[in-house]
PQR file with spaces between the fields and no chain letter, atoms N, CA, C, O and H, PARSE charges and radii, in Angstrom:
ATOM       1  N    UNK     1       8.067   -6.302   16.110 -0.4000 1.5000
ATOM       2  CA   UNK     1       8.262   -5.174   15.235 -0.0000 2.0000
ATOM       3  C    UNK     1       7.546   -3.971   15.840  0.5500 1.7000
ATOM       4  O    UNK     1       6.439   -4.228   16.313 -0.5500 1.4000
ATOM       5  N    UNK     2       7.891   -2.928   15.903 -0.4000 1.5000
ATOM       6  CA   UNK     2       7.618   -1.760   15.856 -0.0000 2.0000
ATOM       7  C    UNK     2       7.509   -0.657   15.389  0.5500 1.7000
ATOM       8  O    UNK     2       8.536   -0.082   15.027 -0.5500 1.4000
ATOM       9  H    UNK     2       8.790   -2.719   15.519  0.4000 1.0000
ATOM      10  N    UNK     3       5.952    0.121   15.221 -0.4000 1.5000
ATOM      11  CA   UNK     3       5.740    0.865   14.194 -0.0000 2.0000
ATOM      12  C    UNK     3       6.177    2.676   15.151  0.5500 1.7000
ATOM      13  O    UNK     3       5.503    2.788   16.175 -0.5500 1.4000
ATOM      14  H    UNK     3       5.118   -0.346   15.514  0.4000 1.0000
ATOM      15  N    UNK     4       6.892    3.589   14.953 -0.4000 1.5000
ATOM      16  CA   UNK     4       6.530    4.887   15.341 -0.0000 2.0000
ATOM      17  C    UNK     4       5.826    5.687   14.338  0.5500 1.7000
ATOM      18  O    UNK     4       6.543    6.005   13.389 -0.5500 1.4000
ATOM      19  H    UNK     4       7.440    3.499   14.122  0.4000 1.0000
ATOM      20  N    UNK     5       4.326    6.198   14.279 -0.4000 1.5000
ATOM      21  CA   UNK     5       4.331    7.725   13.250 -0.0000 2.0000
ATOM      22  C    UNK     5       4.842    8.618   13.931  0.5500 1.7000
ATOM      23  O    UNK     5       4.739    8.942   15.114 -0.5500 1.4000
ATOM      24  H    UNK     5       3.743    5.939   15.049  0.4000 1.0000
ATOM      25  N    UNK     6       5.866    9.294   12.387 -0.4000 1.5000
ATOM      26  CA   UNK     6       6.397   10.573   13.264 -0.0000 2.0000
ATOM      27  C    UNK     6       4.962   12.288   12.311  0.5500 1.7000
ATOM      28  O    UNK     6       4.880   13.506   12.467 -0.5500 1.4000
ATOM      29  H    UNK     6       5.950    9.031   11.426  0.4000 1.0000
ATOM      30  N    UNK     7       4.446   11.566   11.715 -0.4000 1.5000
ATOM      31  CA   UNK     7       3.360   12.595   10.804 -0.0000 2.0000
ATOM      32  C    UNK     7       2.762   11.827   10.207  0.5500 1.7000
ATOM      33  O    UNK     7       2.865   10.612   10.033 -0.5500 1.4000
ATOM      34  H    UNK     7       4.513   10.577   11.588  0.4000 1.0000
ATOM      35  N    UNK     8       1.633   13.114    9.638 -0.4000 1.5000
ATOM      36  CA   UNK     8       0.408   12.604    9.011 -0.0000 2.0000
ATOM      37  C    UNK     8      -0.079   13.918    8.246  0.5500 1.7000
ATOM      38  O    UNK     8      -0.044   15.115    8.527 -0.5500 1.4000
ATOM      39  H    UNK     8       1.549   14.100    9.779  0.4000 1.0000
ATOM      40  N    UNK     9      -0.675   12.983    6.863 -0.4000 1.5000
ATOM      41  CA   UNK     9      -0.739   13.891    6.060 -0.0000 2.0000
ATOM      42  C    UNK     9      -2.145   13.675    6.001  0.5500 1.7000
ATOM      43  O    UNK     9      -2.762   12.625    6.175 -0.5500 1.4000
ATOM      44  H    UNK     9      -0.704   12.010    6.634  0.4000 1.0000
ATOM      45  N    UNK    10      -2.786   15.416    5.591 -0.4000 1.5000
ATOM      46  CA   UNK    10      -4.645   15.199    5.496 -0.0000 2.0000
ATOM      47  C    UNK    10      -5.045   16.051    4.697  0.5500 1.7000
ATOM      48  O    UNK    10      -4.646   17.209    4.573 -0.5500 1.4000
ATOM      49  H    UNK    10      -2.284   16.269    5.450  0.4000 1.0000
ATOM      50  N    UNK    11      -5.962   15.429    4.044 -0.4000 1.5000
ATOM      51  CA   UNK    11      -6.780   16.061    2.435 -0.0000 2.0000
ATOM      52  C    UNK    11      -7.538   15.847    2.618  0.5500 1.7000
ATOM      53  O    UNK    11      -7.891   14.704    2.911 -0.5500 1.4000
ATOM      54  H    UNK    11      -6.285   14.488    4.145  0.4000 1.0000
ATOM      55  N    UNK    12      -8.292   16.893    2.549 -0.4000 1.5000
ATOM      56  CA   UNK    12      -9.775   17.332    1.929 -0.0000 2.0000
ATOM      57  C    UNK    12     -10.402   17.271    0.650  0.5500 1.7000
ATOM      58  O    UNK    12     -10.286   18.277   -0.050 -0.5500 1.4000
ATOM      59  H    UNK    12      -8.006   17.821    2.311  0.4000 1.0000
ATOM      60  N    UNK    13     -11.351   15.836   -0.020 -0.4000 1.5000
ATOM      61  CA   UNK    13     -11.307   15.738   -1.135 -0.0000 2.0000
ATOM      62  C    UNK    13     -12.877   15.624   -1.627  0.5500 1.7000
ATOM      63  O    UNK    13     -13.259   15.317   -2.757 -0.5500 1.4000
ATOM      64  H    UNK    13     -11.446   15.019    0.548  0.4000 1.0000
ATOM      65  N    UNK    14     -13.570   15.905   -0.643 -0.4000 1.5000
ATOM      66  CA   UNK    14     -15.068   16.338   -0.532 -0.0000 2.0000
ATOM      67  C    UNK    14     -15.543   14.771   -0.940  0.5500 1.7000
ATOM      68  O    UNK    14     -15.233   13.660   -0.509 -0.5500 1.4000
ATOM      69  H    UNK    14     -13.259   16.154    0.275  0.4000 1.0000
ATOM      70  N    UNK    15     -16.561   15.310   -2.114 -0.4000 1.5000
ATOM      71  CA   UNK    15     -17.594   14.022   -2.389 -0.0000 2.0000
ATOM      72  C    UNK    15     -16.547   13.060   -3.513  0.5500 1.7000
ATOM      73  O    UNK    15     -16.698   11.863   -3.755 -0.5500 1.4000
ATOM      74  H    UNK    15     -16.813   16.213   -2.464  0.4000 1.0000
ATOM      75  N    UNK    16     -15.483   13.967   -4.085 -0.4000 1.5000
ATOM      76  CA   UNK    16     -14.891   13.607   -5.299 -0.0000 2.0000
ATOM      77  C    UNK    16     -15.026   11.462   -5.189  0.5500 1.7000
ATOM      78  O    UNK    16     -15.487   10.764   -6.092 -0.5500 1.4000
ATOM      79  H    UNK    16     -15.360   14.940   -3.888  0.4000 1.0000
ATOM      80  N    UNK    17     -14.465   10.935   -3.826 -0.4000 1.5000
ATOM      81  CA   UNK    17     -14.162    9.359   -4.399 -0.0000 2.0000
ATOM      82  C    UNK    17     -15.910    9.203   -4.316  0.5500 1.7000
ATOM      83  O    UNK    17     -16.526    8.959   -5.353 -0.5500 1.4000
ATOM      84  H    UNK    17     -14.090   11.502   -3.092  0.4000 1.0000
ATOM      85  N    UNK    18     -16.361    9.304   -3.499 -0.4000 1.5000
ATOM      86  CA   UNK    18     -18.060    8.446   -3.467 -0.0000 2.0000
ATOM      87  C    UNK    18     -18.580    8.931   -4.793  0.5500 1.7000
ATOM      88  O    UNK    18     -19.182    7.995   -5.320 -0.5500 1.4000
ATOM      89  H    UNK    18     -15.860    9.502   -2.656  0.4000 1.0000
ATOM      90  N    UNK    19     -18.598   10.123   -5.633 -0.4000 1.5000
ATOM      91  CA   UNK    19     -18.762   10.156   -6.962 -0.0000 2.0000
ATOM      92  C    UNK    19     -18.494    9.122   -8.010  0.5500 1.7000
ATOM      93  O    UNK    19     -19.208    8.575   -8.851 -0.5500 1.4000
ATOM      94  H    UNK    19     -18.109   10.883   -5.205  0.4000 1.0000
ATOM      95  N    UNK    20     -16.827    9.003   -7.580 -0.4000 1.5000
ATOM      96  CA   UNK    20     -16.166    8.591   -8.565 -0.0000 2.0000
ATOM      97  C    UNK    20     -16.477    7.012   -8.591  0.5500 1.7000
ATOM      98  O    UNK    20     -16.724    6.491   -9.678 -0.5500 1.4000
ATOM      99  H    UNK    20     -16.247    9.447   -6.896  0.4000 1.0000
ATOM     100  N    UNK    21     -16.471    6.332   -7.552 -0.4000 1.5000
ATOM     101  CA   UNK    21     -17.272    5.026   -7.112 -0.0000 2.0000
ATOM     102  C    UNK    21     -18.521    4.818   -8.055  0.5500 1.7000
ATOM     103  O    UNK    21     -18.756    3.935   -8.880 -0.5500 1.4000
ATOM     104  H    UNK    21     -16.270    6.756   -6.669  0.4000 1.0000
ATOM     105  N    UNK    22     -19.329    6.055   -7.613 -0.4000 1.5000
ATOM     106  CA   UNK    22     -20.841    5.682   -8.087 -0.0000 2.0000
ATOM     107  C    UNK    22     -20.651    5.817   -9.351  0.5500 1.7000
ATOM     108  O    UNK    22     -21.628    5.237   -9.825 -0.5500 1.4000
ATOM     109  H    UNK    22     -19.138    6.773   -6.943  0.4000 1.0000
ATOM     110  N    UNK    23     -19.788    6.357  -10.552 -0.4000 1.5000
ATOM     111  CA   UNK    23     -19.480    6.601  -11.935 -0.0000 2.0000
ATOM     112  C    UNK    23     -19.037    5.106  -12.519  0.5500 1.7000
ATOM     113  O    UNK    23     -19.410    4.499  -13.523 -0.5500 1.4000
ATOM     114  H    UNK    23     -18.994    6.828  -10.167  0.4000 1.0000
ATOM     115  N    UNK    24     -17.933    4.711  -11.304 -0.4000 1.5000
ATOM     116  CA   UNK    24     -17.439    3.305  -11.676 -0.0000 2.0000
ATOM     117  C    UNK    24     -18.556    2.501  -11.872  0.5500 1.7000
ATOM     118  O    UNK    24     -18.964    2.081  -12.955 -0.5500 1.4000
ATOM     119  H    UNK    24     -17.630    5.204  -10.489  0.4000 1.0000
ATOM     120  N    UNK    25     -19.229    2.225  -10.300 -0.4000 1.5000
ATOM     121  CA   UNK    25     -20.196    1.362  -10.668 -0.0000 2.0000
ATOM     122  C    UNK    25     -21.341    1.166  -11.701  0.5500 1.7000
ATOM     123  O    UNK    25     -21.644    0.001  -11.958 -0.5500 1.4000
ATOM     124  H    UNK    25     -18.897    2.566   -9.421  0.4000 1.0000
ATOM     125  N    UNK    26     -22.138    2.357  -12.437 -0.4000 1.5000
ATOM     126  CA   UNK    26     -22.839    2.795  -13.140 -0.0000 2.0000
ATOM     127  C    UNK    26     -22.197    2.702  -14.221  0.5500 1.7000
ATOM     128  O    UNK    26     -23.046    2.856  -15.099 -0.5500 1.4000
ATOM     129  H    UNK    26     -21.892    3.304  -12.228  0.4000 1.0000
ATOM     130  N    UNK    27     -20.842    2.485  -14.869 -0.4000 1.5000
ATOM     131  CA   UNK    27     -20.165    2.151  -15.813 -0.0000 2.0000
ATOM     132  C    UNK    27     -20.497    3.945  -16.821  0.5500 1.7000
ATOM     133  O    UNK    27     -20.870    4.145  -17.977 -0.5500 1.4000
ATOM     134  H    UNK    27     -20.151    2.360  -14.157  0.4000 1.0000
ATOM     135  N    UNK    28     -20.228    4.661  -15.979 -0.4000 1.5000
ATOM     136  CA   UNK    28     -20.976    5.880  -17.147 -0.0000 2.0000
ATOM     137  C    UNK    28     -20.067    6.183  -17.978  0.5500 1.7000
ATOM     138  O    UNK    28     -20.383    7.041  -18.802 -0.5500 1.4000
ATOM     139  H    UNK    28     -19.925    4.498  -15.040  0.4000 1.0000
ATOM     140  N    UNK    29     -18.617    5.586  -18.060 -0.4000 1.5000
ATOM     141  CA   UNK    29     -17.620    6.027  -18.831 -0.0000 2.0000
ATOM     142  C    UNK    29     -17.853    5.190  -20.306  0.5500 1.7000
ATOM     143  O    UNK    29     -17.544    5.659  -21.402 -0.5500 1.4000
ATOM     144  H    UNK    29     -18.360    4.889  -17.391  0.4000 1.0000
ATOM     145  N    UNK    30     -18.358    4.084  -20.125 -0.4000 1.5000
ATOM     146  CA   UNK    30     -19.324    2.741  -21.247 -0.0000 2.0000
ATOM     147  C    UNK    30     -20.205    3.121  -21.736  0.5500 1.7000
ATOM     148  O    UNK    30     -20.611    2.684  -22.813 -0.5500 1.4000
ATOM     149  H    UNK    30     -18.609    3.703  -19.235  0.4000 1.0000
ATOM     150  N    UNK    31     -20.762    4.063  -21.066 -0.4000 1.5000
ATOM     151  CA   UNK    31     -22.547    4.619  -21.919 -0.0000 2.0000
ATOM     152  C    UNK    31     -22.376    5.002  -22.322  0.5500 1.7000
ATOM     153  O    UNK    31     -22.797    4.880  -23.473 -0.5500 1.4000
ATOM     154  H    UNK    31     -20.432    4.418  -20.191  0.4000 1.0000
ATOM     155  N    UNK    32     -21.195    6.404  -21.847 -0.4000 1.5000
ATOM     156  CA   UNK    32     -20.453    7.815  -22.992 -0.0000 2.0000
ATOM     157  C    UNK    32     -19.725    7.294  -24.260  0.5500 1.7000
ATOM     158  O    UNK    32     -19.644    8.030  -25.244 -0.5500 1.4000
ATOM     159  H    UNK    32     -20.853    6.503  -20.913  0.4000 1.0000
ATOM     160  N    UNK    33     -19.217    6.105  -24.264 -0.4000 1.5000
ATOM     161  CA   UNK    33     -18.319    5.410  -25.283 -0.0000 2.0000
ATOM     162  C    UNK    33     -19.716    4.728  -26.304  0.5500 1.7000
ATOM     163  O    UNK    33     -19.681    4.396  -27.489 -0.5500 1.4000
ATOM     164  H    UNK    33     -19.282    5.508  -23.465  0.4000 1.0000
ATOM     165  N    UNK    34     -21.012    4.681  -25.221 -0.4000 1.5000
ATOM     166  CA   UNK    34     -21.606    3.397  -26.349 -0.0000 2.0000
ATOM     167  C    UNK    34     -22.501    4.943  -26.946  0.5500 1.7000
ATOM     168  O    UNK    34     -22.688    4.940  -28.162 -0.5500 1.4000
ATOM     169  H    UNK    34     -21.040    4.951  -24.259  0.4000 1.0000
ATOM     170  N    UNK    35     -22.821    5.698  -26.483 -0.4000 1.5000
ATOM     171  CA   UNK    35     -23.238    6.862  -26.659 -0.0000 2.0000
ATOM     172  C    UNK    35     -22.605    7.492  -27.916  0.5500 1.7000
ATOM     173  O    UNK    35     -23.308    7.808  -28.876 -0.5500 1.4000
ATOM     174  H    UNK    35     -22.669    5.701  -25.495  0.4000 1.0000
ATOM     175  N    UNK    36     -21.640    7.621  -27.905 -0.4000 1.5000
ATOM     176  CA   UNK    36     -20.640    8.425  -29.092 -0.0000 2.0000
ATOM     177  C    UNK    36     -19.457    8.395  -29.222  0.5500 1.7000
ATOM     178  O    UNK    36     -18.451    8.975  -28.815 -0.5500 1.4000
ATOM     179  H    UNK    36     -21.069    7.365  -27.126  0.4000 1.0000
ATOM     180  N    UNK    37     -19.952    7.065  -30.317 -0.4000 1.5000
ATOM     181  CA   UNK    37     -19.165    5.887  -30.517 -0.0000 2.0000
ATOM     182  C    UNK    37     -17.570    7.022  -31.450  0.5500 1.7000
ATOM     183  O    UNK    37     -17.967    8.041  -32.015 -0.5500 1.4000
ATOM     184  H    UNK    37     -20.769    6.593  -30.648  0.4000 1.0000
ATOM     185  N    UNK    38     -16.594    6.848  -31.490 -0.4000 1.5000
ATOM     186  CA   UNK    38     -15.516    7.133  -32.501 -0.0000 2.0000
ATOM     187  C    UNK    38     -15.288    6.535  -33.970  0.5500 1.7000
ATOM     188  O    UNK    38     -14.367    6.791  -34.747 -0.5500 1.4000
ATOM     189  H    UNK    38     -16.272    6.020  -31.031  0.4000 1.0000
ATOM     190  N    UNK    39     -16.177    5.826  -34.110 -0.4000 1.5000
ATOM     191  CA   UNK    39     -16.374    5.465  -35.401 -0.0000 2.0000
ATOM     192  C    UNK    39     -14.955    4.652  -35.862  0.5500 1.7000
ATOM     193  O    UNK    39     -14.346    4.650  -36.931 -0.5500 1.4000
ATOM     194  H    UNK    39     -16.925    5.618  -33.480  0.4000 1.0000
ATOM     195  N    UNK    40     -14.701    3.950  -34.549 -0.4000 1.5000
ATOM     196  CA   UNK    40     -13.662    3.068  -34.568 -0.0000 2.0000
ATOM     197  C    UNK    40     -11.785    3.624  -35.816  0.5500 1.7000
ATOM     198  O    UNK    40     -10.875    2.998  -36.358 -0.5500 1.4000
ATOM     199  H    UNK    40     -15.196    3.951  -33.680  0.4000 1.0000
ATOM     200  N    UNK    41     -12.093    4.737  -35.696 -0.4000 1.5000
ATOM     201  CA   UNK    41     -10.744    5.578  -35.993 -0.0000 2.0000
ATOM     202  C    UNK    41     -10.227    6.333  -35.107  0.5500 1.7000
ATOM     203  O    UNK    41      -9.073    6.720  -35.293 -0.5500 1.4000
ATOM     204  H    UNK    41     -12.833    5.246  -35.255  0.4000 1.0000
ATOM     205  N    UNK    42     -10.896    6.707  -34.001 -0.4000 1.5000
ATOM     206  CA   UNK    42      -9.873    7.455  -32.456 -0.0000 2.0000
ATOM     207  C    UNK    42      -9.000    6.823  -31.735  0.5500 1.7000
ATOM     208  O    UNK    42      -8.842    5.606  -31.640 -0.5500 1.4000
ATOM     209  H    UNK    42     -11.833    6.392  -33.850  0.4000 1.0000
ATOM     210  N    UNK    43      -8.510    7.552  -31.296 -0.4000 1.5000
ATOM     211  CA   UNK    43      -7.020    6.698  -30.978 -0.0000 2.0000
ATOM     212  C    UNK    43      -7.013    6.938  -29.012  0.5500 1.7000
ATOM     213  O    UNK    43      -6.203    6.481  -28.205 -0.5500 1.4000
ATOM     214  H    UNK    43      -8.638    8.541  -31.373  0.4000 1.0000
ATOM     215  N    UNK    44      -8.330    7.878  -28.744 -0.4000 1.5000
ATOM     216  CA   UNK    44      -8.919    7.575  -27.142 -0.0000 2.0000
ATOM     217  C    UNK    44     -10.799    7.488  -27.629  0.5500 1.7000
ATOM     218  O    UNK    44     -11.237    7.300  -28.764 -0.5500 1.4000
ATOM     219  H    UNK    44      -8.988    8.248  -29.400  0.4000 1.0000
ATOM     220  N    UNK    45     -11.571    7.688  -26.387 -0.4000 1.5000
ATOM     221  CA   UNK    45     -12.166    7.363  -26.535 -0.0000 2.0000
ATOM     222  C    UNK    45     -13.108    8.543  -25.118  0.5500 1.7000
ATOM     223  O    UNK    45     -12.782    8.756  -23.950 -0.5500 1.4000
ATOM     224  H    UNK    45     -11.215    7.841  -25.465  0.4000 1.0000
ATOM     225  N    UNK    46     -14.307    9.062  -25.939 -0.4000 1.5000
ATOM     226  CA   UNK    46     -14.812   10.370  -25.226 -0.0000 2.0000
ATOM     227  C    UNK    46     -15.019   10.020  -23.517  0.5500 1.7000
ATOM     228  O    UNK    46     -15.007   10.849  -22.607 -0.5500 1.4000
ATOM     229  H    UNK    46     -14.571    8.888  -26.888  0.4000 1.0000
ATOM     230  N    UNK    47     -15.160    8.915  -23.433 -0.4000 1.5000
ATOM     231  CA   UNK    47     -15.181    8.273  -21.873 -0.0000 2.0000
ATOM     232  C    UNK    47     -13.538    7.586  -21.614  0.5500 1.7000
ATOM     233  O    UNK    47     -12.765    6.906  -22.290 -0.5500 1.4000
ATOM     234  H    UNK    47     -15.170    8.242  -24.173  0.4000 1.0000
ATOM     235  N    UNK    48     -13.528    8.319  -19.965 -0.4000 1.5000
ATOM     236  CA   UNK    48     -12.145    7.598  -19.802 -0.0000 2.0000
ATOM     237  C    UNK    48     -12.042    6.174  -19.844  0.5500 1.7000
ATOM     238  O    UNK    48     -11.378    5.566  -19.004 -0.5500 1.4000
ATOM     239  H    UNK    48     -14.155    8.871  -19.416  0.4000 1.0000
ATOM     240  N    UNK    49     -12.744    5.523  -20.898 -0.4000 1.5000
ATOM     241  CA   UNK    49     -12.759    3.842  -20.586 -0.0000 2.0000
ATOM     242  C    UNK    49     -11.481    3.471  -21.849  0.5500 1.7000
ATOM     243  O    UNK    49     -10.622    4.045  -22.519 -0.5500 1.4000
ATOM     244  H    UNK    49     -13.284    6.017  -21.581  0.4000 1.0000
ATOM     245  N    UNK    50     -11.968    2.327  -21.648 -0.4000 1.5000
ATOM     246  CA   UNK    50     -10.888    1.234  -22.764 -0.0000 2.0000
ATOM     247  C    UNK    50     -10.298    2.204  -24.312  0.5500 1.7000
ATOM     248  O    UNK    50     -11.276    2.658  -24.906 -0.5500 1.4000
ATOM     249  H    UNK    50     -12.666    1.861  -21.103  0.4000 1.0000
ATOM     250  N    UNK    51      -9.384    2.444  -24.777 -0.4000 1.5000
ATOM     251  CA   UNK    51      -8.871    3.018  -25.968 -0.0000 2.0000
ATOM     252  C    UNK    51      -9.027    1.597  -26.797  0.5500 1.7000
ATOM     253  O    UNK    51      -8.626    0.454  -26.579 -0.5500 1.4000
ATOM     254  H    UNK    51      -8.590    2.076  -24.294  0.4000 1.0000
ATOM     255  N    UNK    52      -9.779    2.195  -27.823 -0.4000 1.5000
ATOM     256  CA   UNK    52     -10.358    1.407  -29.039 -0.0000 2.0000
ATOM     257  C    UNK    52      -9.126    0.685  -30.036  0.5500 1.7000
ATOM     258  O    UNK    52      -9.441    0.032  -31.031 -0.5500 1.4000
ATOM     259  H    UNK    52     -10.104    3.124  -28.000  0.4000 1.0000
């Protein structure tokens, strides 16, 4: 099999993933949820985590 690239595409996305990593790992979207809680009637949830 044979591969040719005929292009390549390139982005500049600074610190944004190693942030977003260290947010994952640190679960900070769980603290913000255990933080301020919705009082189990919201239909999201103030951290992009799990919808209640």
């Amino acid at each position: 099999m044979e591969c040719v690239v005929t292009s390549a595409v390139k982005k500049r996305l600074g610190a944004l993933p190693v942030a977003a990593e260290d947010l994952r790992r640190l679960d900070a979207a769980g603290t913000v949820d255990r933080l301020c809680p919705g009082g189990g009637i919201a239909h999201v949830t103030h951290g992009p985590g799990q919808v209640e």
